[in-house]
Backbone atoms as SQL, in Angstrom:
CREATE TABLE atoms (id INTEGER PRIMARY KEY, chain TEXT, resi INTEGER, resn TEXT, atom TEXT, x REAL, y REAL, z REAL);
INSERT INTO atoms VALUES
  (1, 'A', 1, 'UNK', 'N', 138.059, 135.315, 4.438),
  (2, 'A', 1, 'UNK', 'CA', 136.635, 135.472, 4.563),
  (3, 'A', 1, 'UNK', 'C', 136.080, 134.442, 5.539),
  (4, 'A', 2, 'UNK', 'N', 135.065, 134.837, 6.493),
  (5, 'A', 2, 'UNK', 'CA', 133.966, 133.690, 7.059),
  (6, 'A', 2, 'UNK', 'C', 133.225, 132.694, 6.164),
  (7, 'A', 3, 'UNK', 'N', 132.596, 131.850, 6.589),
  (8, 'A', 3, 'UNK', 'CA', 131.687, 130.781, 6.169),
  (9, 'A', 3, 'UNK', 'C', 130.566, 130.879, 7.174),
  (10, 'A', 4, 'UNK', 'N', 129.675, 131.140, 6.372),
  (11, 'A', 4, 'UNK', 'CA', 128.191, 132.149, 6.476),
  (12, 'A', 4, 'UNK', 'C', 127.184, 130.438, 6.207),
  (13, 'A', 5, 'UNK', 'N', 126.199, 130.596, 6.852),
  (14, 'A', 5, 'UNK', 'CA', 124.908, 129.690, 7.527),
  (15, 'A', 5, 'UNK', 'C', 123.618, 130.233, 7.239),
  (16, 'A', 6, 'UNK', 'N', 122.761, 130.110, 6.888),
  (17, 'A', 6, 'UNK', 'CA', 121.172, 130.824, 7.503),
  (18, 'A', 6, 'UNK', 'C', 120.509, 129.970, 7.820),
  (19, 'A', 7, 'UNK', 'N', 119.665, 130.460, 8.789),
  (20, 'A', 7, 'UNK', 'CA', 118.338, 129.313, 9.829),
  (21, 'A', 7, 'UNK', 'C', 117.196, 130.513, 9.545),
  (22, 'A', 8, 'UNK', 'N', 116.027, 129.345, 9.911),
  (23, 'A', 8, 'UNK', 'CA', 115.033, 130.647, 9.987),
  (24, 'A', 8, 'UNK', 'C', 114.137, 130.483, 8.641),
  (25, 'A', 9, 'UNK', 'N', 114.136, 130.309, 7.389),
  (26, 'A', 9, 'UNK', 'CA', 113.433, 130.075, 6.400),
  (27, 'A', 9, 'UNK', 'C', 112.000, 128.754, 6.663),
  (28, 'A', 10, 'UNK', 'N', 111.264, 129.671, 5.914),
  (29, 'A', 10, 'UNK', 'CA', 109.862, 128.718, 5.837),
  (30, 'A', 10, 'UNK', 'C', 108.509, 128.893, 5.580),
  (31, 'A', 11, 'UNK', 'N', 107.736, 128.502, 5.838),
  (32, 'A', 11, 'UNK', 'CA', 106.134, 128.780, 4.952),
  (33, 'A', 11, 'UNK', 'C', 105.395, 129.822, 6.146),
  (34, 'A', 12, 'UNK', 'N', 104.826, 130.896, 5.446),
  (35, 'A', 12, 'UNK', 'CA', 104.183, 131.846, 6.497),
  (36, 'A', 12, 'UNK', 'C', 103.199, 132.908, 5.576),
  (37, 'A', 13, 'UNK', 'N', 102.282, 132.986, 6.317),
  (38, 'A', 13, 'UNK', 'CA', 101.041, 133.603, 5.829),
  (39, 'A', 13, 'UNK', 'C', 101.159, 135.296, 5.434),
  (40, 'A', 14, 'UNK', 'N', 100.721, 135.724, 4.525),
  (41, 'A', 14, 'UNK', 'CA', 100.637, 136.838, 4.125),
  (42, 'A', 14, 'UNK', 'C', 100.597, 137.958, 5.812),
  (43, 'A', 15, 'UNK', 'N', 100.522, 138.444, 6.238),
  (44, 'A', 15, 'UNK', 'CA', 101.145, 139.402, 7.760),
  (45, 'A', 15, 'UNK', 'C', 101.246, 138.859, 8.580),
  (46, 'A', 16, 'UNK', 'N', 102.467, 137.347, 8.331),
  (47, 'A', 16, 'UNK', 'CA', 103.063, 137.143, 9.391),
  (48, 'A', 16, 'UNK', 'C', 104.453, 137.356, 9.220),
  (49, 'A', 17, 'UNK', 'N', 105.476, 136.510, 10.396),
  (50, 'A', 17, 'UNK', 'CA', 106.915, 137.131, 10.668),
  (51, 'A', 17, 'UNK', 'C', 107.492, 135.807, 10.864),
  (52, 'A', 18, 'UNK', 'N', 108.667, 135.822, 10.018),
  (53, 'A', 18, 'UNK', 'CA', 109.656, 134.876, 9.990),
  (54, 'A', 18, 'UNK', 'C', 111.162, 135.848, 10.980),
  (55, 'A', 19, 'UNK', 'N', 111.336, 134.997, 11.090),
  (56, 'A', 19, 'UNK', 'CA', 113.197, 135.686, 11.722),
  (57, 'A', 19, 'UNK', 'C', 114.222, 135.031, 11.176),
  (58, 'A', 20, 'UNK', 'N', 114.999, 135.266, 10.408),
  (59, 'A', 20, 'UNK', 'CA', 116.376, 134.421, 9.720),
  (60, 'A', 20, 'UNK', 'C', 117.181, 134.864, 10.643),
  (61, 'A', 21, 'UNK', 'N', 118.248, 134.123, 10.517),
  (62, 'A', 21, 'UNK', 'CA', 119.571, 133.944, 11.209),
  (63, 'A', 21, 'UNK', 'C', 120.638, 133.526, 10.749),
  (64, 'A', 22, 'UNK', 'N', 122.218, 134.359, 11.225),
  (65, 'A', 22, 'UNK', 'CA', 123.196, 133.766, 10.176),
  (66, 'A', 22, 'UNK', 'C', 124.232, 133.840, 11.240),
  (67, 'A', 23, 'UNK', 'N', 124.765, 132.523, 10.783),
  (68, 'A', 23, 'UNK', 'CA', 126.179, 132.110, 11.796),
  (69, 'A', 23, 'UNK', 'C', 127.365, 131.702, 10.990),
  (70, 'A', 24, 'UNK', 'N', 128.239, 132.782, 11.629),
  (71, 'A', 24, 'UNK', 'CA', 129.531, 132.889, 10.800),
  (72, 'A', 24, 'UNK', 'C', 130.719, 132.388, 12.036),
  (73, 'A', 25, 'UNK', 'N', 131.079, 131.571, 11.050),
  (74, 'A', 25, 'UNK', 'CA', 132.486, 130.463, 11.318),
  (75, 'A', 25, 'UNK', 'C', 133.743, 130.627, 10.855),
  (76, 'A', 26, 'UNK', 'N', 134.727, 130.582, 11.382),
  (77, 'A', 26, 'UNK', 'CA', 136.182, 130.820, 10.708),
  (78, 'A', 26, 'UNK', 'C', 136.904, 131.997, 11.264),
  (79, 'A', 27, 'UNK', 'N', 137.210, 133.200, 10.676),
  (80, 'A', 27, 'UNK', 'CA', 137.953, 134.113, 11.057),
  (81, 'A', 27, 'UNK', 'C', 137.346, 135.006, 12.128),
  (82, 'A', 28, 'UNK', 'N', 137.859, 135.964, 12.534),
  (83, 'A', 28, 'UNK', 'CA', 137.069, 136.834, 13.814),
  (84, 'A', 28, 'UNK', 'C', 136.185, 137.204, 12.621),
  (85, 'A', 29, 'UNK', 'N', 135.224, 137.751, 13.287),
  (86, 'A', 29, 'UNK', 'CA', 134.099, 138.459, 12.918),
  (87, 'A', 29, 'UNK', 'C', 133.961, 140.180, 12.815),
  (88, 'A', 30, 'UNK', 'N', 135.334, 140.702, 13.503),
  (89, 'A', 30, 'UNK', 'CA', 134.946, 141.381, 13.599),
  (90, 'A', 30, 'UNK', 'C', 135.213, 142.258, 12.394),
  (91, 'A', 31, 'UNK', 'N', 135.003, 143.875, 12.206),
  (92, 'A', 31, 'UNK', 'CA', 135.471, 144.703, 11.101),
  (93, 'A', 31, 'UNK', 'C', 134.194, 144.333, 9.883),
  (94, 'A', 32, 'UNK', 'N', 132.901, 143.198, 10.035),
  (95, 'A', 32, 'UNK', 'CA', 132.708, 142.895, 8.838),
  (96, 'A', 32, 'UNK', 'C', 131.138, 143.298, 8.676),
  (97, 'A', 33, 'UNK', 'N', 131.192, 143.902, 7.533),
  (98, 'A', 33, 'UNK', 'CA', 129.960, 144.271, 7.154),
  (99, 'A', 33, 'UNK', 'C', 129.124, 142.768, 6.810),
  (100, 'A', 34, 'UNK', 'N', 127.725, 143.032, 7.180),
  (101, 'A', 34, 'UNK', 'CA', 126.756, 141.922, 7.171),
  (102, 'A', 34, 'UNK', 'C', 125.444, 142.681, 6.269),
  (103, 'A', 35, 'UNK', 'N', 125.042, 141.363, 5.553),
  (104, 'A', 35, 'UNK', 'CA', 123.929, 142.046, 4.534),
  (105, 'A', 35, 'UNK', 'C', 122.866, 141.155, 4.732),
  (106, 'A', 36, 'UNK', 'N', 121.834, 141.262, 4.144),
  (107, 'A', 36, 'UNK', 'CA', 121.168, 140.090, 3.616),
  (108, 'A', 36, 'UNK', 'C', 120.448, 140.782, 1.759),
  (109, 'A', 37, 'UNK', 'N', 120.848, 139.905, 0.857),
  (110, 'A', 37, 'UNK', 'CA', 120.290, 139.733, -0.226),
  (111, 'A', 37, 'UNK', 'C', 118.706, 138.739, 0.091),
  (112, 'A', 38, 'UNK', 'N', 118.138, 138.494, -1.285),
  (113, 'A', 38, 'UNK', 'CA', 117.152, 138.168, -1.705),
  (114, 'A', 38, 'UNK', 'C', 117.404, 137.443, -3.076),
  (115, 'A', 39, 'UNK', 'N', 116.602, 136.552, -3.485),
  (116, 'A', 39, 'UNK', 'CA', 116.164, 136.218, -4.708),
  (117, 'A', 39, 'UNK', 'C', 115.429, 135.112, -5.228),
  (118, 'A', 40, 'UNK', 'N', 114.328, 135.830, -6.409),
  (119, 'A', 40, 'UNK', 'CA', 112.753, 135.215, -6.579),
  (120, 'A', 40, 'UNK', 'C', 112.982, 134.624, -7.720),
  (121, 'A', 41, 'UNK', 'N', 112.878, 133.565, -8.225),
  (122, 'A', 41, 'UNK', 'CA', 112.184, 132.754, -9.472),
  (123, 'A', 41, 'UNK', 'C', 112.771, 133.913, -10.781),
  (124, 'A', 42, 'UNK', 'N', 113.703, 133.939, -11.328),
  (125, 'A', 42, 'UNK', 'CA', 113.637, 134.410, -12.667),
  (126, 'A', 42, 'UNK', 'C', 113.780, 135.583, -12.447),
  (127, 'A', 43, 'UNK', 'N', 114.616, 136.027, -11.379),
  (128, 'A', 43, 'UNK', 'CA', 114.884, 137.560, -10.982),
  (129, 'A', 43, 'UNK', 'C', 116.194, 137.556, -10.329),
  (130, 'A', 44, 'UNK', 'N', 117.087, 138.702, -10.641),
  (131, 'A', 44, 'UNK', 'CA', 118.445, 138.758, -10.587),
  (132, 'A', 44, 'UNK', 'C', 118.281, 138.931, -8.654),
  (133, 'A', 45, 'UNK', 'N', 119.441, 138.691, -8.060),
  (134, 'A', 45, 'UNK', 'CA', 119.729, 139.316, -6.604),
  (135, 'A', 45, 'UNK', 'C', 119.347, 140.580, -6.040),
  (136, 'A', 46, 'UNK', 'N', 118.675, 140.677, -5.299),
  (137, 'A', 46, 'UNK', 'CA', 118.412, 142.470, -4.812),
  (138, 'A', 46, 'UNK', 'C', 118.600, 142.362, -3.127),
  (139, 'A', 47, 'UNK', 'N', 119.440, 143.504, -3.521),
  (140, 'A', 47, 'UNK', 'CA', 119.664, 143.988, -1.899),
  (141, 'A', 47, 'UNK', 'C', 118.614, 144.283, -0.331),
  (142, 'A', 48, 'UNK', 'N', 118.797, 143.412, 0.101),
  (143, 'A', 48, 'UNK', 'CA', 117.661, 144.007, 1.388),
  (144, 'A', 48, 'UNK', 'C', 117.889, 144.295, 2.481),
  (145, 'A', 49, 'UNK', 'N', 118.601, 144.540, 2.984),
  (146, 'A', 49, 'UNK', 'CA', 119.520, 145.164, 4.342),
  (147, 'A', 49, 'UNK', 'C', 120.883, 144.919, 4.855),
  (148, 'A', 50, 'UNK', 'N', 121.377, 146.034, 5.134),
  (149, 'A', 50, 'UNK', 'CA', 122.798, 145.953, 5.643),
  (150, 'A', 50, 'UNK', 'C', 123.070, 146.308, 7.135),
  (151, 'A', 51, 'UNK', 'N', 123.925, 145.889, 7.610),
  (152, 'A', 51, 'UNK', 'CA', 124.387, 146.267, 9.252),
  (153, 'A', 51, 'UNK', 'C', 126.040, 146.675, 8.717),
  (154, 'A', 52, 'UNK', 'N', 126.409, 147.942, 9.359),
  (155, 'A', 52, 'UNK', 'CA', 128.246, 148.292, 9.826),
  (156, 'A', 52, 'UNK', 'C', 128.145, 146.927, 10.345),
  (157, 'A', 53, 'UNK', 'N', 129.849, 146.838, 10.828),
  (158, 'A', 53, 'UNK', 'CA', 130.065, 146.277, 11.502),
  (159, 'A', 53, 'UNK', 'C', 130.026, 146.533, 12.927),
  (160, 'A', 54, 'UNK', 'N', 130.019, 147.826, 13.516),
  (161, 'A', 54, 'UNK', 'CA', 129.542, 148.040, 14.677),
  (162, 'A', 54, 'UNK', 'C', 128.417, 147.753, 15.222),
  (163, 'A', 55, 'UNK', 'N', 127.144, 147.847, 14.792),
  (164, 'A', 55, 'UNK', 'CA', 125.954, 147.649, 14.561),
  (165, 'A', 55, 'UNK', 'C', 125.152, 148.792, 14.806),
  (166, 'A', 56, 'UNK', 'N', 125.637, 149.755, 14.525),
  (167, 'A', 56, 'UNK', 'CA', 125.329, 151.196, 14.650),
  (168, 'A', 56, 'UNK', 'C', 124.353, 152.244, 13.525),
  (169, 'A', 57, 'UNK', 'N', 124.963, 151.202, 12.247),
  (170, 'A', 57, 'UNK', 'CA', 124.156, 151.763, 11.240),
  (171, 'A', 57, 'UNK', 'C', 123.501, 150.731, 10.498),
  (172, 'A', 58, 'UNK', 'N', 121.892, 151.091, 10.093),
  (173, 'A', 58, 'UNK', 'CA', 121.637, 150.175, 9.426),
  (174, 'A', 58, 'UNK', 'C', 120.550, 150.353, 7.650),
  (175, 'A', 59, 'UNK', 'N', 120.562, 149.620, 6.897),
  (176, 'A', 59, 'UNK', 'CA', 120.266, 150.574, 5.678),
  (177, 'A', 59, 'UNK', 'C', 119.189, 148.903, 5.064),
  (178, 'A', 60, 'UNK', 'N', 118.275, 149.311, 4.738),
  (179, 'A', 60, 'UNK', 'CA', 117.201, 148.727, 4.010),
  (180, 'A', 60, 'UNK', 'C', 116.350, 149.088, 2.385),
  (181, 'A', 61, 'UNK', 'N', 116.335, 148.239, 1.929),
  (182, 'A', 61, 'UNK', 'CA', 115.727, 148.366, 0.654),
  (183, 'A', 61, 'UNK', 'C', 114.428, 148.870, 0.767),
  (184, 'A', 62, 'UNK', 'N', 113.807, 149.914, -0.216),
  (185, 'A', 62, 'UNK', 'CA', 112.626, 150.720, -0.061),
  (186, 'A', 62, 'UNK', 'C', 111.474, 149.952, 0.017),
  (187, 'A', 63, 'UNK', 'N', 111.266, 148.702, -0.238),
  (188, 'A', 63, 'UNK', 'CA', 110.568, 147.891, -0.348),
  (189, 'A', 63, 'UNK', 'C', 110.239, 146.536, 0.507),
  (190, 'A', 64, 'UNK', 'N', 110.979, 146.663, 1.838),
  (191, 'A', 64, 'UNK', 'CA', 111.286, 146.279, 3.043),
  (192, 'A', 64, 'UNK', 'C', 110.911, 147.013, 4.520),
  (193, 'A', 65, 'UNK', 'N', 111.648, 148.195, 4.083),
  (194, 'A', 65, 'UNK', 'CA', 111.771, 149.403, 5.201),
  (195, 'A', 65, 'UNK', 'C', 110.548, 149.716, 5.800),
  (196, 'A', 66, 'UNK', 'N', 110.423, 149.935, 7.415),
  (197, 'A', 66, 'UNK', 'CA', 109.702, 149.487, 7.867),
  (198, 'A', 66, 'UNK', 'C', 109.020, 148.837, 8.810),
  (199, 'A', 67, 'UNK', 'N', 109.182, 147.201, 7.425),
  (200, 'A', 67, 'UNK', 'CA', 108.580, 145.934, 8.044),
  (201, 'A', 67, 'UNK', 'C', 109.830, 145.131, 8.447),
  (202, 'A', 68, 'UNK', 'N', 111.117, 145.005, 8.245),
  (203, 'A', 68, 'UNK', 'CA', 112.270, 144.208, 8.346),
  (204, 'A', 68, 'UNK', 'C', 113.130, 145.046, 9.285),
  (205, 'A', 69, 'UNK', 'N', 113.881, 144.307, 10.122),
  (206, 'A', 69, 'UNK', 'CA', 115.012, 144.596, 10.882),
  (207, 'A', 69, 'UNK', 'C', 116.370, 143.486, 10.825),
  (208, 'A', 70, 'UNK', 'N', 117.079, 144.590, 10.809),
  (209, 'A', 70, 'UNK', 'CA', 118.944, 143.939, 10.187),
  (210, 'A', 70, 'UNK', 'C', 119.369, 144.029, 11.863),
  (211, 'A', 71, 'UNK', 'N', 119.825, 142.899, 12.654),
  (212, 'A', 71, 'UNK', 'CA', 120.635, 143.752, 14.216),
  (213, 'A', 71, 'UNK', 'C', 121.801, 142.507, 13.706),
  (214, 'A', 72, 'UNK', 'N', 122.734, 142.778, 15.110),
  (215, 'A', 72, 'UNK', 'CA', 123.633, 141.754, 15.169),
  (216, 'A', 72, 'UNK', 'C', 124.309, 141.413, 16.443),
  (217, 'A', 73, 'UNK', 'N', 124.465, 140.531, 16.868),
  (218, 'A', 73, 'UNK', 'CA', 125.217, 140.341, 18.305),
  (219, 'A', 73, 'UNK', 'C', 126.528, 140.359, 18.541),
  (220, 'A', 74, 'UNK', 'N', 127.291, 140.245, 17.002),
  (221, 'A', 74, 'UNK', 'CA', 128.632, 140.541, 17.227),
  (222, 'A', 74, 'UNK', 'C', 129.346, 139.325, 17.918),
  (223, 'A', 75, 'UNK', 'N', 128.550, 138.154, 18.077),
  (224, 'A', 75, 'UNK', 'CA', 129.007, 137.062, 18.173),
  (225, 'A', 75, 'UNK', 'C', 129.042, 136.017, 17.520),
  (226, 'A', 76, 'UNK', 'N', 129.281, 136.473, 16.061),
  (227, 'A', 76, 'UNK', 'CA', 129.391, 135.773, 15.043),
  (228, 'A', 76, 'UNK', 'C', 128.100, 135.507, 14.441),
  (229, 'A', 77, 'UNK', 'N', 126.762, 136.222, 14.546),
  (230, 'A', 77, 'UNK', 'CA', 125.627, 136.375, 14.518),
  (231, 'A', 77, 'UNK', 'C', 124.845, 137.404, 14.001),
  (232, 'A', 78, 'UNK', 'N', 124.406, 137.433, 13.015),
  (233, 'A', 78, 'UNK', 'CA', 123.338, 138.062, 12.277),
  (234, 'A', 78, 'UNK', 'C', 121.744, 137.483, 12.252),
  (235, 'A', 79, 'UNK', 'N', 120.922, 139.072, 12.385),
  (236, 'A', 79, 'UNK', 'CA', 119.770, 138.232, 12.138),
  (237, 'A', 79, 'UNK', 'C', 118.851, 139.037, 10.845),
  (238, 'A', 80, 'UNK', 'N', 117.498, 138.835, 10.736),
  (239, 'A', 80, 'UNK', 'CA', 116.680, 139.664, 9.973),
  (240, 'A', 80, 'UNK', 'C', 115.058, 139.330, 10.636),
  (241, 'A', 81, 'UNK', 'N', 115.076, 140.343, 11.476),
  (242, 'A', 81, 'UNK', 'CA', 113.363, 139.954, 11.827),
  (243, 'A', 81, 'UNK', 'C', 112.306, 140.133, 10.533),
  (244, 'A', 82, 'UNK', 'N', 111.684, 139.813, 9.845),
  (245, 'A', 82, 'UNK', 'CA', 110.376, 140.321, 9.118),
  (246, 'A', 82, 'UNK', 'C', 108.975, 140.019, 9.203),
  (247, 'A', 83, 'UNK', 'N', 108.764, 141.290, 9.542),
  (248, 'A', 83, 'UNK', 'CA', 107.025, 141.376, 9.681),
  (249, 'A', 83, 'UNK', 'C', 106.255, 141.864, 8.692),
  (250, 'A', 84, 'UNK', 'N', 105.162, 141.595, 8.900),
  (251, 'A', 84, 'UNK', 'CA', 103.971, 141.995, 7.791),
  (252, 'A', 84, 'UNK', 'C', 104.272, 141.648, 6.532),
  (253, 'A', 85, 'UNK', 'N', 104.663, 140.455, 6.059),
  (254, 'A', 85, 'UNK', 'CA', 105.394, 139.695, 5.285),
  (255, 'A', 85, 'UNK', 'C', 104.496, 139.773, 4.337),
  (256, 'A', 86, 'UNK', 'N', 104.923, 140.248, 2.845),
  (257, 'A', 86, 'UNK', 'CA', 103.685, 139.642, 1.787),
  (258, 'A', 86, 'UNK', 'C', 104.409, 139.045, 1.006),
  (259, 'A', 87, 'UNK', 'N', 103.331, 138.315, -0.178),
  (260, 'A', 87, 'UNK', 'CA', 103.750, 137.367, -0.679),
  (261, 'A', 87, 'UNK', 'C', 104.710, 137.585, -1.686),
  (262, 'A', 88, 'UNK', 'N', 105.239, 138.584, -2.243),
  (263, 'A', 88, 'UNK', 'CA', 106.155, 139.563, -3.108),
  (264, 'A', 88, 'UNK', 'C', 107.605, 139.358, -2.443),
  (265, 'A', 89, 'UNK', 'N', 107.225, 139.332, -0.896),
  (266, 'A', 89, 'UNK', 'CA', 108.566, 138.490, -0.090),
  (267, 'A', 89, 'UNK', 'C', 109.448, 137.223, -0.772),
  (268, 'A', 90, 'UNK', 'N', 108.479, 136.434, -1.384),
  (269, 'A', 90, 'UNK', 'CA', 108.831, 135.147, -1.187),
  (270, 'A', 90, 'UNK', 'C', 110.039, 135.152, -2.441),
  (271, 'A', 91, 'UNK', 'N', 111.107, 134.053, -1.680),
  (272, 'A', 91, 'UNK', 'CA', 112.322, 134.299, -2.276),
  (273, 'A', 91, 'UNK', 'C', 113.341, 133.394, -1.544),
  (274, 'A', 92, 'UNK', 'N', 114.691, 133.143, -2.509),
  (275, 'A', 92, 'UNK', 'CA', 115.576, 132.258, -1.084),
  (276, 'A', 92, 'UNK', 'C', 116.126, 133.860, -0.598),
  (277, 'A', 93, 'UNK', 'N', 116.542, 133.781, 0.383),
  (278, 'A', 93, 'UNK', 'CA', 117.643, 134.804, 1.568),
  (279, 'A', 93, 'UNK', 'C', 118.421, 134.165, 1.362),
  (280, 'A', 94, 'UNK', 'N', 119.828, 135.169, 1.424),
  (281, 'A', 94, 'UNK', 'CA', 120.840, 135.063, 1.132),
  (282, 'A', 94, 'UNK', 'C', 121.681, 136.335, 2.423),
  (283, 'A', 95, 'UNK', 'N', 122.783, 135.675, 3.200),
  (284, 'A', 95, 'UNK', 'CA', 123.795, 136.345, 4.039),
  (285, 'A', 95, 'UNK', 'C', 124.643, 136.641, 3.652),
  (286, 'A', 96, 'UNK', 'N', 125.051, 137.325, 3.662),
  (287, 'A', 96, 'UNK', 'CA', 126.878, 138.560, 3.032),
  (288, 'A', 96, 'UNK', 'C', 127.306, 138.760, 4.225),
  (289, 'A', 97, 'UNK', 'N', 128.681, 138.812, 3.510),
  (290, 'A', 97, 'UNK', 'CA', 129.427, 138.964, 4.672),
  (291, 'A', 97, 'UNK', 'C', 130.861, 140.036, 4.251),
  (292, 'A', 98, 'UNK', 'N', 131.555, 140.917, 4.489),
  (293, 'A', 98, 'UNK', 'CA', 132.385, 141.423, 3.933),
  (294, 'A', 98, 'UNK', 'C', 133.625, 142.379, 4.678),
  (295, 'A', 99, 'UNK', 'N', 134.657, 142.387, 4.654),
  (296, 'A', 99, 'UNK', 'CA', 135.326, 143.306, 6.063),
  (297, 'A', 99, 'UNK', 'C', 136.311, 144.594, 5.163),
  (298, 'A', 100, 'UNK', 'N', 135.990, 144.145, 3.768),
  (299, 'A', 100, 'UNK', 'CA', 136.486, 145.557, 2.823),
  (300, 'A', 100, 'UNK', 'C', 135.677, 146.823, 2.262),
  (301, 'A', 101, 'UNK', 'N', 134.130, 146.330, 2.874),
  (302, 'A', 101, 'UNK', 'CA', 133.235, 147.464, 2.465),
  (303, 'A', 101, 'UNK', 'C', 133.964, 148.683, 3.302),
  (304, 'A', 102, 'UNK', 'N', 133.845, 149.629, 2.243),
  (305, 'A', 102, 'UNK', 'CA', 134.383, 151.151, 2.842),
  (306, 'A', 102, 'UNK', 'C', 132.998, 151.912, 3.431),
  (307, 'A', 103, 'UNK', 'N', 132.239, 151.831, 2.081),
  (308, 'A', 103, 'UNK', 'CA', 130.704, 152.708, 2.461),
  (309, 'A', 103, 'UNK', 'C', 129.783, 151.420, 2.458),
  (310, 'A', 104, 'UNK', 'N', 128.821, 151.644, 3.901),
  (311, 'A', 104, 'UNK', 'CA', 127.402, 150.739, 3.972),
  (312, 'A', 104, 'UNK', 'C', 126.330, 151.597, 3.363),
  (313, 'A', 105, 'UNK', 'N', 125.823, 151.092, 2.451),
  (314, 'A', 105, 'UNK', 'CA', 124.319, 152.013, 2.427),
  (315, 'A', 105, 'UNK', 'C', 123.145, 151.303, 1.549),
  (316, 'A', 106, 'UNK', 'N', 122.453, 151.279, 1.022),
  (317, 'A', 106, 'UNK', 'CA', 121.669, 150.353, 0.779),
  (318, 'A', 106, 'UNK', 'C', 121.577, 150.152, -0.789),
  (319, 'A', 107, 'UNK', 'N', 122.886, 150.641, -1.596),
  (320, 'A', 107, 'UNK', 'CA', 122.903, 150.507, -2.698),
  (321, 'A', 107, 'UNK', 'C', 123.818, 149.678, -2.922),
  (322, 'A', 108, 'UNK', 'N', 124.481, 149.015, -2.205),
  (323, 'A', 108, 'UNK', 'CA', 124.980, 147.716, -1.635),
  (324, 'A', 108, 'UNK', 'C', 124.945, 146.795, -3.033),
  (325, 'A', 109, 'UNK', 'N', 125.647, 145.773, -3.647),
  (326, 'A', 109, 'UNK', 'CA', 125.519, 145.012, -4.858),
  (327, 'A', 109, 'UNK', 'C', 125.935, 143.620, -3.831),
  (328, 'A', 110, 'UNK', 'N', 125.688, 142.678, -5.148),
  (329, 'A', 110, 'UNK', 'CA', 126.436, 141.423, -4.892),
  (330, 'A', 110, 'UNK', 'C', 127.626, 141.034, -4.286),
  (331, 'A', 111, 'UNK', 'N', 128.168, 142.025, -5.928),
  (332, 'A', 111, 'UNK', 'CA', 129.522, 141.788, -5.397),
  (333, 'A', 111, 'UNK', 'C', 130.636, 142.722, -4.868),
  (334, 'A', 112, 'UNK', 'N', 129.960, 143.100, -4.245),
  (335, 'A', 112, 'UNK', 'CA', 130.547, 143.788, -2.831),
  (336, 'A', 112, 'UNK', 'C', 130.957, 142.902, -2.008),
  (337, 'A', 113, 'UNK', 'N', 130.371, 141.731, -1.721),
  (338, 'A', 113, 'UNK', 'CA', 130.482, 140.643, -0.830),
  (339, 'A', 113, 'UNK', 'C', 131.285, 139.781, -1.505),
  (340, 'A', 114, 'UNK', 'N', 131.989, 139.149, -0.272),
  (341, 'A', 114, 'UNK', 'CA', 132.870, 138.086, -0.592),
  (342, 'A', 114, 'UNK', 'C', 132.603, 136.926, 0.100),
  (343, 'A', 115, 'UNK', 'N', 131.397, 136.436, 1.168),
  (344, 'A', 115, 'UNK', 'CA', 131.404, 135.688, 1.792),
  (345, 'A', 115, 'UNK', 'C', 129.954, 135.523, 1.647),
  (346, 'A', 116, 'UNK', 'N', 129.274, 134.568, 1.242),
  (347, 'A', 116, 'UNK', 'CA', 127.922, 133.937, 1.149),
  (348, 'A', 116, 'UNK', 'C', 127.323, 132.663, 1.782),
  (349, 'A', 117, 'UNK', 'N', 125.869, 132.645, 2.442),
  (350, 'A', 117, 'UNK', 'CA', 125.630, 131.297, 2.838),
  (351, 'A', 117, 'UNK', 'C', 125.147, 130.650, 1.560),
  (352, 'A', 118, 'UNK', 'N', 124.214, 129.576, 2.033),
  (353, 'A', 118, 'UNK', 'CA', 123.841, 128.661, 1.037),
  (354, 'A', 118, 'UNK', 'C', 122.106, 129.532, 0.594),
  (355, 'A', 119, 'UNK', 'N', 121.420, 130.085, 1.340),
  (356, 'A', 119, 'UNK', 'CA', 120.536, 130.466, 1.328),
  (357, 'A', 119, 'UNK', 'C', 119.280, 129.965, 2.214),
  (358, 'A', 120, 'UNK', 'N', 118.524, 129.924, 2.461),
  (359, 'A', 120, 'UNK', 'CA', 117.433, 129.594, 2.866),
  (360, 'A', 120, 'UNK', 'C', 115.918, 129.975, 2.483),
  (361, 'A', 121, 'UNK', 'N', 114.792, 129.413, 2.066),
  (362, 'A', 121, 'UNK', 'CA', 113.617, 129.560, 1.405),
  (363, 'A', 121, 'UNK', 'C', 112.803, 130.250, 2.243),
  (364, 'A', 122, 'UNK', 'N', 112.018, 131.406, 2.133),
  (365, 'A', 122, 'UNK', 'CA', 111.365, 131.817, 2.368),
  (366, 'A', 122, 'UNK', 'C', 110.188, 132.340, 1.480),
  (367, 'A', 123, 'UNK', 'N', 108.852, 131.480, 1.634),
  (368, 'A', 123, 'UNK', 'CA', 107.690, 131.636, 1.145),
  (369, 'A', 123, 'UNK', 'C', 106.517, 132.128, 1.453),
  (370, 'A', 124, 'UNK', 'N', 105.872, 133.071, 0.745),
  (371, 'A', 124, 'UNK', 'CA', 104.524, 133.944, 2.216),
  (372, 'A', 124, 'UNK', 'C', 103.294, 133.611, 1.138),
  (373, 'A', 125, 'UNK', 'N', 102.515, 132.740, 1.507),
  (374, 'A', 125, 'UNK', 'CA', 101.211, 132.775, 0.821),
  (375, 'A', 125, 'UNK', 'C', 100.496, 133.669, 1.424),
  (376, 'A', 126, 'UNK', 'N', 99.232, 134.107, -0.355),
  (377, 'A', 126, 'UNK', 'CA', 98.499, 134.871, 0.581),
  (378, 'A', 126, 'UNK', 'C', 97.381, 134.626, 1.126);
């Protein structure tokens, strides 16, 4: 497995846009499905977007979709643009990383993933 990073977390106003970022270290990169999770205060992990590893397909939580974008550069690089951010956002982010996913789609779990960053905070007052 890689060793997964996120940048990009921080304080932002009810319809504005943060951009996270995730940098993966160690093995090639390639073949590997990339996600990003979520999670709020007293609430289990929920899925919020996935990229193939090609970067061809991409799958978002109904409650995202939209306002968030999953791309990737394929240079060991993931990102997550989000706009129109509300405060229901706020949560740490969390990067996945995985090169045994068979099916991407947005019903995606935890532990599907085998490779996690540390997280990063993201907070949207309103």
């Amino acid at each position: 497995q890689v060793q997964l990073e996120e940048f990009g977390g921080g304080l932002v106003q009810a319809g504005g846009s943060l951009r996270l970022s995730c940098a993966a270290s160690g093995r090639t990169f390639t073949k590997y499905v990339m996600s990003w999770f979520r999670q709020a205060p007293e609430k289990e992990r929920e899925f919020v977007a996935a990229i193939s590893w090609s970067g061809d397909s991409t799958y978002y939580a109904d409650s995202v979709e939209g306002r968030f974008t999953i791309f990737r550069d394929n240079a060991k690089n993931s990102f997550l643009q989000m706009n129109s951010l509300k405060p229901e956002d706020t949560a740490v982010y969390y990067c996945a990383a995985d090169r045994e996913i068979q099916v991407v789609s947005k019903t995606l779990k935890p532990g599907d993933f085998g490779s996690w960053g540390q997280g990063t905070q993201v907070t949207v007052s309103s």
